[in-house]
C-alpha positions in Angstrom: 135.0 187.8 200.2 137.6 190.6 199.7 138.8 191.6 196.5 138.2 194.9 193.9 136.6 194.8 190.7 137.8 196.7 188.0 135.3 198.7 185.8 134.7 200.5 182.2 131.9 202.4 183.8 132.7 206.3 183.4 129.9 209.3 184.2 129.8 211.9 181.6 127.5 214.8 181.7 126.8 217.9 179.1 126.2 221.3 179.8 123.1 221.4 177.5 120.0 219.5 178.4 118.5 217.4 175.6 118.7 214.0 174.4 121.1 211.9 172.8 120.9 212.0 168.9 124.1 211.2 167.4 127.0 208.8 169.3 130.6 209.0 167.7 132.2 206.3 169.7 131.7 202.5 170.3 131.7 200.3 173.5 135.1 200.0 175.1 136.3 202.5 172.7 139.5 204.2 173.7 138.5 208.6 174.0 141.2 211.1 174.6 140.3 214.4 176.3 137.5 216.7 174.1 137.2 214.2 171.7 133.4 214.6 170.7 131.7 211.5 172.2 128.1 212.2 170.6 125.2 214.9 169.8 123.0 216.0 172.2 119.6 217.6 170.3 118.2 220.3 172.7 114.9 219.3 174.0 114.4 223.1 175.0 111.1 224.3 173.8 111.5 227.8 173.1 114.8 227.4 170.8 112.9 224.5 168.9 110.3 227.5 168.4 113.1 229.8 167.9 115.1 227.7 165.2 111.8 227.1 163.5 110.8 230.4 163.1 113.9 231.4 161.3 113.5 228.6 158.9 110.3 230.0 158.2 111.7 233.3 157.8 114.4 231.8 155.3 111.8 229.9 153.3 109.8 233.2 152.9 112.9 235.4 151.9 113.5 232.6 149.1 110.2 232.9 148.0 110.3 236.4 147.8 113.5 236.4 145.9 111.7 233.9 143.9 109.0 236.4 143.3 110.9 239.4 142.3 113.8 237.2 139.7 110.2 236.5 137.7 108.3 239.3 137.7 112.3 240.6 136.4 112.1 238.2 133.5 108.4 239.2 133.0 109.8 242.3 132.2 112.5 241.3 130.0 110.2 239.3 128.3 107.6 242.7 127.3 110.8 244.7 127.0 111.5 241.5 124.1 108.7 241.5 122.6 108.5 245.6 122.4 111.8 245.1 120.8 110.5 242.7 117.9 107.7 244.4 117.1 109.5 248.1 116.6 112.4 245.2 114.6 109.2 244.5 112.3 107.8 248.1 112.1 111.6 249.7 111.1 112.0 246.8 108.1 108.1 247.3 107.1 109.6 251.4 106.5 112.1 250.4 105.2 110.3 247.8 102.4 108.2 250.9 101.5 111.2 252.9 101.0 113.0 250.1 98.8 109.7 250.3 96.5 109.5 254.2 96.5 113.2 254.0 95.3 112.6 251.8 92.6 109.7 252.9 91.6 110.9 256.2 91.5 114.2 254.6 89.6 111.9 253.2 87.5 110.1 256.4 86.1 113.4 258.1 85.5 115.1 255.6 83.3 113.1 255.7 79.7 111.8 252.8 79.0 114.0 252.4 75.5 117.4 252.9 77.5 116.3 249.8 79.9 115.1 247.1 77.5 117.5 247.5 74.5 120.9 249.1 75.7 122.7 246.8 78.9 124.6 249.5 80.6 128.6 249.0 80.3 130.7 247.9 83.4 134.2 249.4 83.2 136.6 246.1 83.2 138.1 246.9 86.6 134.4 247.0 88.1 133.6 243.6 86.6 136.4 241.7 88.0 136.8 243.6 91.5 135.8 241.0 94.0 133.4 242.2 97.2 
């Protein structure tokens, strides 16, 4: 028998060795020239060793950023707390100074002129608003 048989059968090869991960086109499926037909994952030892060792290296960079932005916000937090506590000391002065002025108000003002004569407030004073 004589005839020819017509066929969909086409030999493709990559220039990286590896296996087949990923395929982008379907049986039968018309291609055009460079269109990506699938993903090959290189089987290659060394740059398996190679890529994982630099995701290792990224991992510990993040950590170490990691590391640093608390021990930063340790800080911020003493620096905080320093803050408050020189806050508290600087009113606590300043409540002592408040009684020292009154007290001292108080032992310049006979007592006569405080309980029995109310101290006049000129007219524009007493309707002035703050």
């Amino acid at each position: 028998m004589v005839g020819f048989v017509e066929t969909n059968q086409v030999f493709v090869a990559s220039l990286q060795d590896g296996l087949i991960s990923e395929i982008y086109v379907n049986r039968f499926q018309d291609v055009k020239k460079d269109q990506p037909l699938c993903v090959v994952a290189n089987t290659d030892p060394e740059l398996i060793a190679a890529t994982i060792a630099a995701a290792k290296a990224d991992l510990l960079v993040t950590v170490a950023r990691g590391d640093v932005d608390i021990t930063r916000e340790r800080l911020n937090l003493q620096q905080l707390v320093v803050n408050l506590f020189l806050q508290r000391i600087q009113q606590a002065a300043q409540r002592e100074e408040l009684i020292y002025a009154q007290t001292n108000l108080d032992s310049r003002w006979p007592s006569a002129v405080k309980a029995s004569q109310p101290i006049a407030i000129p007219a524009a004073l007493a309707n002035a608003t703050p």
